[in-house]
VOGU-3710 file (C-alpha; in Angstrom, 3 decimals, decimal comma):
1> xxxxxxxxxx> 149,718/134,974/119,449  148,095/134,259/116,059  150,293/135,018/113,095  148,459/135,349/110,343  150,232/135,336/106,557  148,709/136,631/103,818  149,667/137,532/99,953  149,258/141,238/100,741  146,906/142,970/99,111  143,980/141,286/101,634
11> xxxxxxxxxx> 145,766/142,083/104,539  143,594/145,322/105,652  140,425/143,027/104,882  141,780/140,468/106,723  142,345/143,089/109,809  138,693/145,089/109,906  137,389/140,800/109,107  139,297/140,311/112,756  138,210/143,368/114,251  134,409/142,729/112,908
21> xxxxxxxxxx> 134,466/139,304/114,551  136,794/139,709/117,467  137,030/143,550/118,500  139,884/145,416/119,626  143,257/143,418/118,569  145,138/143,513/122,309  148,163/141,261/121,148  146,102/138,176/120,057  147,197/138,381/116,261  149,852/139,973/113,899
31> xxxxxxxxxx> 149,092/140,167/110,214  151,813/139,760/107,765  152,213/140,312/103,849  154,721/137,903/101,988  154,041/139,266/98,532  153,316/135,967/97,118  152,663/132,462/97,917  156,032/131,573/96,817  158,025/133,912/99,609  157,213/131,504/102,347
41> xxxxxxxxxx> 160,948/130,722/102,670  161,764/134,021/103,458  159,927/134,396/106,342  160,394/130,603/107,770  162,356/132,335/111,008  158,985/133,800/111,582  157,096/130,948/111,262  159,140/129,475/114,011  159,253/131,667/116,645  155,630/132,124/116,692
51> xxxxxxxxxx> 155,917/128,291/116,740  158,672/128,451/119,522  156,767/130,765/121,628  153,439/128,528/121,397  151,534/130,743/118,900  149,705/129,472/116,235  150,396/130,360/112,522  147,599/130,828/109,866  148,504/131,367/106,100  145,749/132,349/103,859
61> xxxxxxxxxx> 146,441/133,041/100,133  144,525/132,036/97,171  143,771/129,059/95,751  144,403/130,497/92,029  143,267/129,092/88,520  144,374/125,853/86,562  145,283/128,165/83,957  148,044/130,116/86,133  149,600/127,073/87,321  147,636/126,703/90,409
71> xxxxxxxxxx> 143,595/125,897/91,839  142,587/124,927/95,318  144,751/121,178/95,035  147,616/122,487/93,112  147,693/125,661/95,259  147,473/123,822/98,862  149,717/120,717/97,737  152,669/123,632/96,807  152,218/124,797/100,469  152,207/121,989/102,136
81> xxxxxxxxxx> 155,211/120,387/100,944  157,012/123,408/100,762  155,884/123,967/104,922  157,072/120,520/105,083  160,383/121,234/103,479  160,870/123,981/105,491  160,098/122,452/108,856  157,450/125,142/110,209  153,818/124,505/110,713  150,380/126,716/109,855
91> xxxxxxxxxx> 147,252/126,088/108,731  145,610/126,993/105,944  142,804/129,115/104,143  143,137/129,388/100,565  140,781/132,056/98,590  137,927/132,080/97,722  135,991/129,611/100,150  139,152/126,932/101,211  137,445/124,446/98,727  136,902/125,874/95,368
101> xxxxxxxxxx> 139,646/127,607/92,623  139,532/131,381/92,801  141,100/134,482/94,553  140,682/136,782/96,757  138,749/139,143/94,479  136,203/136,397/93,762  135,683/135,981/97,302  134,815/139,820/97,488  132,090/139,544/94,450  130,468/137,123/96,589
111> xxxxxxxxxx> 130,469/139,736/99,592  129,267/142,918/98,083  126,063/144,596/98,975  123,389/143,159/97,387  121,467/146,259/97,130  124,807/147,520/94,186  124,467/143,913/92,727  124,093/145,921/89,511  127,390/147,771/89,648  129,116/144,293/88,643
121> xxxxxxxxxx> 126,123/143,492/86,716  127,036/146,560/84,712  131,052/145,735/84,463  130,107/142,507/83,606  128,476/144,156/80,694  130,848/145,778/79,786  133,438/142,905/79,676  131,378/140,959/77,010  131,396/144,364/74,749  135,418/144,554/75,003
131> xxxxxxxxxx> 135,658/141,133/74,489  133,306/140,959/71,585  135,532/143,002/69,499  137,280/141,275/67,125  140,523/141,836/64,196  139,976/140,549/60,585  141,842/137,737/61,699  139,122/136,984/64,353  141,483/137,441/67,112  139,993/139,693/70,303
141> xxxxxxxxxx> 141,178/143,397/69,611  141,828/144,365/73,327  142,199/143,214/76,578  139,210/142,109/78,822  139,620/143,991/82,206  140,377/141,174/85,344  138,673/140,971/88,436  140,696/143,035/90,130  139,125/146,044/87,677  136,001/145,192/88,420
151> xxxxxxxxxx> 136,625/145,234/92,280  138,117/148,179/92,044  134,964/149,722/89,338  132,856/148,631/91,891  134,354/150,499/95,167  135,011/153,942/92,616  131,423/154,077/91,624  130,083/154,802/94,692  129,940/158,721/95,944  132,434/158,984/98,881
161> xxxxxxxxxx> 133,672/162,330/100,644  136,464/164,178/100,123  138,256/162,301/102,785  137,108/159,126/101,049  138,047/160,212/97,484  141,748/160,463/99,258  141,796/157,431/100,861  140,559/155,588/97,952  142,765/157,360/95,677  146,089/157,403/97,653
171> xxxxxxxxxx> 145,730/154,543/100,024  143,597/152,159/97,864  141,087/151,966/100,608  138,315/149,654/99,612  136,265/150,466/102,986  135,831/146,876/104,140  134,495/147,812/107,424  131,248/149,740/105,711  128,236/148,210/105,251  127,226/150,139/102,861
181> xxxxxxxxxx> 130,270/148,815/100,212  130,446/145,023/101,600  128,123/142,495/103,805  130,666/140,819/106,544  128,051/139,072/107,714  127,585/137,272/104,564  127,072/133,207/104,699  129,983/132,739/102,237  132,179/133,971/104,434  131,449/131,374/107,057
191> xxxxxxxxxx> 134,477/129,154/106,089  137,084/131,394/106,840  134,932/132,618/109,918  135,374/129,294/111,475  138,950/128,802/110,308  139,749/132,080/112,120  137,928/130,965/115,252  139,487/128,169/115,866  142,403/129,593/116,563  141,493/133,141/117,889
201> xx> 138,294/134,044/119,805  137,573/136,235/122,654
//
């Protein structure tokens, strides 16, 4: 089996991803959230039976920023010495393309439909406005929404069903498995395509 590790709030991308590429999930992988890239130590017995039992074990979290302690080399030099502290063995994926800084949510601006482009064009917009608002001191007045606002903007603007409206509402379903919202076919993704591949396929 493939165990795959994620932050947690990508895991049910990371599941309709699989499904998109794969199919039907009969046993080949198990997706679990650690809540944070610095949790691996509490689930190191994991990582070892899968080990034990021959499976393969796949962490993918983000890479991060400079600015929050972390970016692709920071980020992927923490894991690996921590893995290697620990004594269990993965690979890894880091967010947004396993070579750049960035997070999961930059990964998804780089996936969206093309033909709702505007919708972040539109946040975007509206980011500079907040932003440009300034004290008599010259300070910024208010916060500048994050990506995961925009993500989120961009997934509520669209009309959805009553079903839809309460699984977007409730569950925080972001409908990664419709075309309509989010291209899985998209050439960015083919990084993490292939790292996924190697290690599960039909």
């Amino acid at each position: 089996m493939t165990r795959i590790f994620v932050e947690g709030r990508d895991a049910d991308f990371i599941e309709k991803y699989l499904l998109s590429l794969i199919g039907n999930n009969t046993g080949r992988w198990e997706i679990i959230s650690t809540n944070g890239y610095s949790n691996l130590a509490k689930l190191d017995q994991q990582f070892q039976e899968n080990s034990d039992n021959g499976g393969i074990n796949l962490i993918i979290f983000d890479a991060d920023f400079p600015e929050t302690k972390g970016g692709f080399t920071t980020r992927k030099k923490y894991l690996e010495e921590k893995m290697n502290e620990l004594s269990i063995s993965g690979e890894i994926f880091l967010f947004p393309n396993n070579k750049d800084d960035g997070d999961f949510e930059l990964m998804l601006e780089h996936i969206i439909n093309e033909e709702h482009r505007c919708l972040l064009d539109c946040f975007e917009g509206y980011e500079k406005c907040v932003g440009g608002h300034r004290d008599e001191q010259g300070n910024t007045k208010y916060l500048t929404p994050n990506r995961k606002a925009k993500i989120y903007a961009y997934v509520e603007s669209f009309k959805k069903s009553r079903k839809e409206r309460e699984k977007f509402k409730n569950r925080k379903e972001f409908f990664f498995d419709n075309p309509n919202y989010w291209d899985l076919n998209a050439e960015y993704l083919n990084p993490l395509k292939a790292f996924i591949l190697k290690s599960i396929n039909d």
